[in-house]
Each structure stands twice: as C-alpha cells, then as structure tokens.
MARROLO-197303 format. One record per residue (C-alpha): x, y, z; residue in one letter. Coordinates in steps of 0.5 Angstrom, whole numbers, plus 500, padded with zeros to 3 digits. Example, Ala and Ser with C-alpha at 12.3 -4.5 7.8 and 13.67 -1.06 7.14 Angstrom:
<atoms>
525491516a/527498514s/
</atoms>
This chain:
<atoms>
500500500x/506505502x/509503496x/503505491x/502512495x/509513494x/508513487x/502516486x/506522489x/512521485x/507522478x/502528482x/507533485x/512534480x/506535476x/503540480x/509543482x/511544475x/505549475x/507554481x/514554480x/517548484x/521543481x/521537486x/526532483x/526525485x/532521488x/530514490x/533514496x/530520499x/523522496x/520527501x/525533500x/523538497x/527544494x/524550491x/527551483x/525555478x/521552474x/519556468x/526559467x/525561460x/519565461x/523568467x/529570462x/524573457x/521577462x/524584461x/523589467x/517592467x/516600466x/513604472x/506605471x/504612468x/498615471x/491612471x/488614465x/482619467x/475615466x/471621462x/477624457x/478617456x/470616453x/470622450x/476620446x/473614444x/466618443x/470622438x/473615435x/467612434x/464618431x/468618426x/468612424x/461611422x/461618419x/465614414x/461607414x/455613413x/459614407x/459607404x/451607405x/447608399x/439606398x/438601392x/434603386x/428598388x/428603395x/428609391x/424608386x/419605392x/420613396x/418615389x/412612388x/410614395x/410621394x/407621388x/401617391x/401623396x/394628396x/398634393x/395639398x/399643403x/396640409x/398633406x/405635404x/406639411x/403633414x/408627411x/413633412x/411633420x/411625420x/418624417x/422629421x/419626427x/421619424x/428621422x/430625429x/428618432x/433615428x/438620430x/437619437x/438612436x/444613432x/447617438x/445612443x/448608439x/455611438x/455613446x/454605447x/460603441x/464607446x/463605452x/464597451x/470600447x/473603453x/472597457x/476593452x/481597452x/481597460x/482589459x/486590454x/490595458x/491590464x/493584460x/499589457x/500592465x/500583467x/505580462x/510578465x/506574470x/501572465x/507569461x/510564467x/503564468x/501561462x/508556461x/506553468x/500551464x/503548459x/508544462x/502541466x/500538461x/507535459x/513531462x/513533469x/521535471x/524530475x/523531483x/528532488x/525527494x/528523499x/527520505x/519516506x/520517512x/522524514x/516527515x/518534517x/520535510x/513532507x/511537511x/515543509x/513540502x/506540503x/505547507x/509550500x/505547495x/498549499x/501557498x/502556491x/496553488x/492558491x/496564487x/497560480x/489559480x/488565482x/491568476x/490563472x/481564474x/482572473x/485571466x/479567464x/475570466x/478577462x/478573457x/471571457x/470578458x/473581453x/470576448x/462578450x/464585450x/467583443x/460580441x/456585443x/460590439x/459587434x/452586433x/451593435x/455595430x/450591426x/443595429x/447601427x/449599420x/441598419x/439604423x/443609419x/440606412x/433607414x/436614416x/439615409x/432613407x/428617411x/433623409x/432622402x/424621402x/424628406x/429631400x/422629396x/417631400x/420639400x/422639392x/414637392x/412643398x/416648394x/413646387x/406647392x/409656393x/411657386x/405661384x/408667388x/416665387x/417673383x/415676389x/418671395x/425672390x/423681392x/422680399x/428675400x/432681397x/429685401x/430681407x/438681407x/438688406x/435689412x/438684415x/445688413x/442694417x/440691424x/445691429x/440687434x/435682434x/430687436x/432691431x/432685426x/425683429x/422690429x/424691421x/421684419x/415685421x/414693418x/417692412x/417684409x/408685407x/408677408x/412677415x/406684416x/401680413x/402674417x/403677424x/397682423x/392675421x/396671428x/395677432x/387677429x/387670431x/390670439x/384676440x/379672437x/381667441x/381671448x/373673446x/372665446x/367663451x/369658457x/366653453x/369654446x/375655449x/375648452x/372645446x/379648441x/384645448x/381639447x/381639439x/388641440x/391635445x/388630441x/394631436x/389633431x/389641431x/387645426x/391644419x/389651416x/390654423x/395661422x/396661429x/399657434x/394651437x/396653444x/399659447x/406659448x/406660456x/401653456x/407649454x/412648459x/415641460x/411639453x/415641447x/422637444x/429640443x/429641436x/435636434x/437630437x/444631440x/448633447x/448639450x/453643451x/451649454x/445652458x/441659459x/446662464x/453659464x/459662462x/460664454x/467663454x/468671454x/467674460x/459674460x/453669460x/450665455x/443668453x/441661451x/443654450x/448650444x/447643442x/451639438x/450634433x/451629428x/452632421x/447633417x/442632423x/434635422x/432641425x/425642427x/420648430x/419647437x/412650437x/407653432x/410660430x/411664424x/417665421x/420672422x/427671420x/431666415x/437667412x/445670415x/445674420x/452678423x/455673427x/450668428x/451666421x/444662418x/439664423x/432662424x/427666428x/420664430x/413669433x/411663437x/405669440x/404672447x/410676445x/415670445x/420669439x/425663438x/432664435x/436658432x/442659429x/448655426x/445651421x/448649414x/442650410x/434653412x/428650408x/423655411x/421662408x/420668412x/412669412x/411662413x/406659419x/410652420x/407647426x/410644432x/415639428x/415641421x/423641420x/426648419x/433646416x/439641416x/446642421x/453642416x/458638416x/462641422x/461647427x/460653424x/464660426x/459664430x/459669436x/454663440x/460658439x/466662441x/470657446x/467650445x/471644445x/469641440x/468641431x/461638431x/456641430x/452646434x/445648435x/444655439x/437655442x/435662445x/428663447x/426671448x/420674452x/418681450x/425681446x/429679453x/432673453x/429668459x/431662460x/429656455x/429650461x/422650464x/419649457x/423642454x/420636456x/423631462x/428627457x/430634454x/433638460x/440634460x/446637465x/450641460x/457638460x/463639456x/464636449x/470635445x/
</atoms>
C-alpha cells in the first residue's frame, strides 16, 4: 500500500509543482525532500523588466476620445451606405400617391421628421453604446498588457502541466517533516496560480462577449443608419414637392427674400431685425397681423369654445388650416421637443467662454441632422444674420420669439406658418464659426437655442420635455 501511495505521489506532485514554479526532483533514496527551482526558467528569462505604471487614464476623457473615435468611423461606414434603385423607385412612388395638397404634404412632412429624428437618436444612443463597450475592452486589454510578465509564467506553468512533469528531488519516505514542508509550499502555491489562472479566464470570456455585442450593435447601427439615409431621401422628395405646391407667388418671394438680406444688413440687433421684418416684409406683416387677429378671436371665445378647441388641440388632431398657433405659447411648459437630436453643451446661464453669460442653450449634433419647430409659430426671419450665421426665428405669440441658429441649409421662408414639427433646416458637416459657438471644445456641429419674451432673452429649460432638460457637459 505504501508502495503504491508513493508512486502516486511521484507522478501527481512533480506535476502540480511544475505548474506553481517548483521543480520536485525524485531521487529514489530520498523521495520527501523538497527543493524549490524555477520552473518555467524560459519565461523567466523572456520576462523584460516592467516599465513603471503611468497614471490611470481619466474615465470621462478616455469615453470622450473613444465617442470622437466611433463618430468617425461611422460618418465613413455612412458614406459607403446607398439605397438601392428598387428603394428609390419605391419612395418615389409613395410621393406620387400622396394627395397634392399642402395640408397633405405638411403633414407627410411632419411624420418623416418625426420618423427621422427618432432615427437620430437612435444613432447617437448607438454611437454612445459602440463607445462605452470599447472603452472596456480597451480597459481588459490594458491590463492583460500591464499583466504580461505574470501571464507569460502563468501560461507556461499550464503548458507543462500538460507535458512530462520535471523529474523530483524527494528522499526519505520516512522523513515526515520534510513532507510537510512539501505540503504546506504547494498548499501556498496552488491557491495564487489558480487565482490568476481564474481571472485570466475570466478576462478573456469578458473581452470575447464584449467583443459580440460590439458586433451586433455595429449590425442595428448599419440597419438604423440606412432606414435614416432613406428617410432623408424620402424628406428631400417631400419638400421638392411643397416648393412645387409656392411656386405660384415665386417672383414675389424672390423680391422679398432681397429684401429681407437687405434689411438684415441694416440691424444690428434681433429686436431691430424682428421689428423691421415684421413692418416691412408684406407676407411677415400680413401673417403676424392675421395671427395677431386669430390670438384676439381666441381671447373672445367662451369658457366652452375654448375648452372645445383645447380638447381638439390634445387630440393630436389640431386644425391643419390654422395660422395661429394650436396652444399659447405659456401653456407649453414641460411639452415641447429640443429641435434636434443631440448632446447639450451649454445651457441659458452658463459661462459663454467671453466673460458673459449664454442667453440660450447650444447642442450639438451628428452632420446633417434635421432641425425641427418646436412649436407652432411663424417664420419672422430666415436666412444669415451677423455672426449667427443661418438663422431662423420664430413668433410662436403671447410675445414669444424662438431663435435658432448654426444650421447649414434653412427649408423654410419667411411668412410662412410652420406646425410643431415641421422641419426648418439641416445641420453641415462640422461646427460652424459663430458668435454662440466662441470657446466650444468641439467641431461638431452645434444648434443654438434662444427663446425670447417681449425681446428679452429668458431661459428655455421649463418648456422642454422631462427627456430633453439634459445637464449641459462639455464636449470635445
């Protein structure tokens, strides 16, 4: 029996020991003394020294960078997207079938840029998840890097596991104390290479499932990104089709759109530039005199016609002939959407980056991304303006104007009644140059937001829905 327990030791313990850095040499004299030798000598010797630790990388810069990362390389997986010519002949169609009636197109208008603003924020949720799942990759990565050395020996204690064990150095059956000291360096042993040996595996199975999930996000954002590309395409139709509905009046417009820039030229203000709109563009004087008329018609409403156009309203079904807004504009705090999916950069109040406060609030965006009307309004103003570049200004009543401005290309005229939704214009490319934008860390694109009262900039927080009023953070 002792004779078979022995040799069972002499073929398990070398083998084990192999694994932990002990070499346990047999001489058949002696076979219970133990001797601890290097066992993975060759991993030892590959082992360079390590370099000293840099400083941990900062969490929030490091998921910025990787955000810039990933937003580029989907602006050029976007560029490799194209519908095929069964899809366009299919939008095509679905335009042609439209009613061609400006209610009609307004409203098709309306739906696709809800639909593609959806799709917008889809991306960026996207873009934010792509990031975060490579950051922690990068994180596991970084640690088996900073590991190495340890994972090297590590890895060749493994491998000899599973080869011819190293001979053992032990003697004396019968000298029990050196058994135990065999026992007790081994029982310290096992514990630390299985230790390692568990949290390599498990790094590993980590960095794998985050490496699947980076995929098949990567796979919704491809299929996200091309029903975007087609809903773009479909709005492109939809407003070559509303411009074909205003061409009747088109000399006239082309008079007052000179006339616009030349006013523009003049003001040095946005109340100036309001005030000259409104008395000398005829269709910005004709259609803020016919809201004005509708507000006053509204005030003389009894309690029960009031609460009968209310009700109309919240059904989501308000009048599509109306020249005045469905709500007044102070009924509509906490109820209406940021005109653009994005990230807040800078709210009402904050530092402006020269000395000042911002008198509105700046996002920015992904290129190209739609910009809606928050509310009901008419278009006062659209087109350059001094250092806000393309502008757009809205009379949403009850003495409320709404300015937007840093867009690329505006789809809207001055004169015009737009609805809640109705997209207004499309962002560029990259951020561009403007007296709102001074001191942002960041070349995308930026949105600014400034909501006026009595020509008084206020701030435009109480109005946005719950998901819109984001803590402004900085961006870059």
């Amino acid at each position: 029996m002792t004779t078979t327990a022995t040799k069972r030791h002499r073929m398990i313990l070398p083998a084990i020991a192999a694994g932990f850095g002990v070499a346990v040499i047999v001489v058949a004299a002696n076979p219970f003394i133990v001797r601890a030798q290097d066992a993975a000598p060759e991993a030892s010797a590959q082992s360079a020294p390590q370099p000293a630790a840099g400083p941990p990388p900062d969490p929030a810069a490091e998921l910025t960078a990787k955000r810039d990362q990933t937003r580029a390389e989907l602006e050029t997986l976007s560029k490799t997207i194209s519908l095929s010519s069964d899809k366009v002949s299919e939008l095509q169609q679905s335009i042609a079938d439209l009613e061609k009636s400006t209610q009609s197109i307004r409203q098709a208008l309306i739906d696709s840029a809800a639909r593609r603003k959806g799709l917008e924020k889809q991306i960026l949720e996207s873009e934010k998840k792509l990031a975060d799942l490579g950051v922690k990759q990068d994180g596991i990565r970084r640690s088996l890097h900073e590991r190495r050395g340890l994972l090297a020996e590590v890895l060749a204690a493994l491998q000899r596991m599973g080869r011819n064990p190293p001979p053992a150095l032990l003697v004396t059956p019968d000298d029990a104390l050196a058994s135990v000291r065999s026992a007790i360096l081994l029982g310290a042993v096992v514990p630390g290479i299985r230790k390692e040996t568990d949290k390599l595996a498990a790094d590993l199975a980590s960095l794998a499932a985050l490496q699947t999930a980076s995929a098949a996000a990567k796979a919704d954002l491809t299929a996200t990104m091309t029903n975007g590309i087609e809903e773009e395409r479909r709005m492109d139709l939809l407003l070559a089709e509303n411009d074909k509905l205003s061409r009747s009046n088109a000399a006239d417009l082309t008079a007052e759109k000179k006339r616009s820039e030349e006013l523009a030229g003049k003001a040095t203000s946005l109340e100036g530039l309001v005030a000259s709109m409104e008395s000398e563009i005829a269709s910005v004087r004709d259609a803020a005199a016919a809201a004005r008329q509708a507000e006053e018609n509204r005030k003389l409403m009894t309690d029960e016609q009031r609460a009968q156009a209310k009700a109309l309203a919240d059904s989501g079904v308000p009048d599509k002939n109306r020249i005045a807004p469905a709500y007044p504009f102070g009924e509509l705090k906490a109820k209406l959407e940021v005109p653009v999916a994005g990230d807040i950069l800078r709210q009402f109040g904050d530092a402006d980056g020269t000395g000042h406060e911002a008198m509105g609030m700046t996002v920015a965006t992904n290129p190209e991304t739609v910009v809606t009307a928050p509310a009901d309004g008419l278009v006062v103003f659209a087109g350059a303006f001094r250092s806000y570049g393309q502008m757009i200004i809205l009379d949403t009543g009850d003495g409320y104007h709404l300015v937007l401005s840093g867009m690329d290309t505006i789809n809207t005229r001055q004169g015009k009644f737009v609805f809640s939704g109705e997209p207004l214009a499309v962002m560029g490319a990259k951020r561009v140059a403007s007296a709102t934008a001074l001191a942002l860390e960041t070349d995308r694109p930026t949105l600014y937001i400034e909501f006026r009262k009595d020509g008084k900039p206020v701030d435009s927080r109480p109005w946005w829905t719950a998901k819109d009023t984001g803590k402004a953070r900085n961006d870059s």
